[in-house]
Structures are given as structure tokens and as C-alpha cells.
C-alpha positions as CSV (number, residue, x, y, z in Angstrom):
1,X,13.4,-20.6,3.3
2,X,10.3,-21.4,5.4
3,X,8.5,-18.2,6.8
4,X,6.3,-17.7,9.6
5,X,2.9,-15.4,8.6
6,X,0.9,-14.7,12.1
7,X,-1.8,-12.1,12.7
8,X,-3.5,-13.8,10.0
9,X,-7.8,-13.1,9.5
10,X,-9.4,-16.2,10.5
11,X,-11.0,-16.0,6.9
12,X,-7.6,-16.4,5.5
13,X,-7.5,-20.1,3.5
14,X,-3.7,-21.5,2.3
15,X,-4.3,-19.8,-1.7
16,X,-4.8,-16.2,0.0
17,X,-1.7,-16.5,2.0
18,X,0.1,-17.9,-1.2
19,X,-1.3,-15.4,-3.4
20,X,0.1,-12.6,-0.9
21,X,3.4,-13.6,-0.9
22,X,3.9,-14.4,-4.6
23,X,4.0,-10.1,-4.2
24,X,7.7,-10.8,-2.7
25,X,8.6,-13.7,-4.5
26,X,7.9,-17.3,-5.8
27,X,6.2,-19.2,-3.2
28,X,6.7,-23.4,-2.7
29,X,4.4,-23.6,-0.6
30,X,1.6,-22.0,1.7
31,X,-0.2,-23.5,5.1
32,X,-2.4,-21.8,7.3
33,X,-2.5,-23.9,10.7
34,X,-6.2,-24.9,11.4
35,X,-7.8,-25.3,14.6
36,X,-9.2,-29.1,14.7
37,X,-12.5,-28.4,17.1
38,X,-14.0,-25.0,15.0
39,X,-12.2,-26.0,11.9
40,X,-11.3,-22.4,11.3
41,X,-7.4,-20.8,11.2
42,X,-6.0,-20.1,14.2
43,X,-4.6,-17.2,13.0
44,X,-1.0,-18.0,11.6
45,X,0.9,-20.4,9.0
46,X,3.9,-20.8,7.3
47,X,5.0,-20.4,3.6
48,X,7.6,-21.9,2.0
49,X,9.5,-19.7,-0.3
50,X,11.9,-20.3,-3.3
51,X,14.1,-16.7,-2.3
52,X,15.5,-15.6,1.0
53,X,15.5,-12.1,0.5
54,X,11.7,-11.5,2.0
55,X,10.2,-9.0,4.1
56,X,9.9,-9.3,7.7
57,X,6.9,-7.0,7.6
58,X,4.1,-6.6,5.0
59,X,1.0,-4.8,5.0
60,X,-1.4,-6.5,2.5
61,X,-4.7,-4.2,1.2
62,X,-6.5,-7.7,0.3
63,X,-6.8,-8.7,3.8
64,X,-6.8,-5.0,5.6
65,X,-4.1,-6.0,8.3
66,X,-0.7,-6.3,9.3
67,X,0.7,-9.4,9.2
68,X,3.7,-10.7,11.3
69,X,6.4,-12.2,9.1
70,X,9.7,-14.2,10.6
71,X,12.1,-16.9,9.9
72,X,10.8,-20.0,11.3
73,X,12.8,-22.0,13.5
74,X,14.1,-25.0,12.5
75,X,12.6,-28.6,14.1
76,X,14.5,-31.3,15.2
């Protein structure tokens, strides 16, 4: 199941975001979407987990905000 994170730090690197949701359950993958000019997160990702039965809201103490968490939408 493939997850949208937004509200994201734009501190946040693609272990943090892994390591966050490894809390809910085992995680595939982790990308946090990075802006190409200043080469720092825009501010969102997507994670890429092994169960479907996550959270669509988490509040994490590491990073000291809520983050956004949906379903991503399929591409075609």
C-alpha cells in the first residue's frame, strides 16, 4: 500500500520518514519529494508499506508536528 506523508519539516530526509512509520508497521520503502533548485524537501513523500491497516493521522514527538497521512492515488 503506498501512502502519502505531507506536512513534513523540511529537515525531514527519507530514513526519518521510514523510521516514523516502522511505529505502525513494516515499511518497503520511504521518499521524501525534493525540490530540484534549493535541494531541500518540499515538504511531503510517500512510503511504501508492507500492511494496509495504517493510520490516516499520526502525531510523531521526533519531528514535533502533525503529519498528513492518505492513500495515494494510483498513476496511470
Amino acid at each position: 500500500m503506498k501512502l502519502y506523508a505531507g506536512n513534513l519539516p523540511w529537515s525531514v530526509t527519507d530514513t526519518d520518514v521510514q523510521n516514523l512509520f516502522n511505529d505502525i508497521g513494516p515499511v518497503q520503502s520511504a521518499q521524501v519529494i525534493i525540490d530540484r533548485d534549493s535541494g531541500r524537501s518540499r515538504g511531503f513523500g510517500f512510503v511504501q508499506m508492507e500492511q494496509s491497516d495504517a493510520t490516516h493521522s499520526c502525531v510523531s514527538p521526533g519531528l514535533a508536528r502533525r503529519i498528513r497521512v492518505l492513500y495515494a492515488a494510483a498513476t496511470t
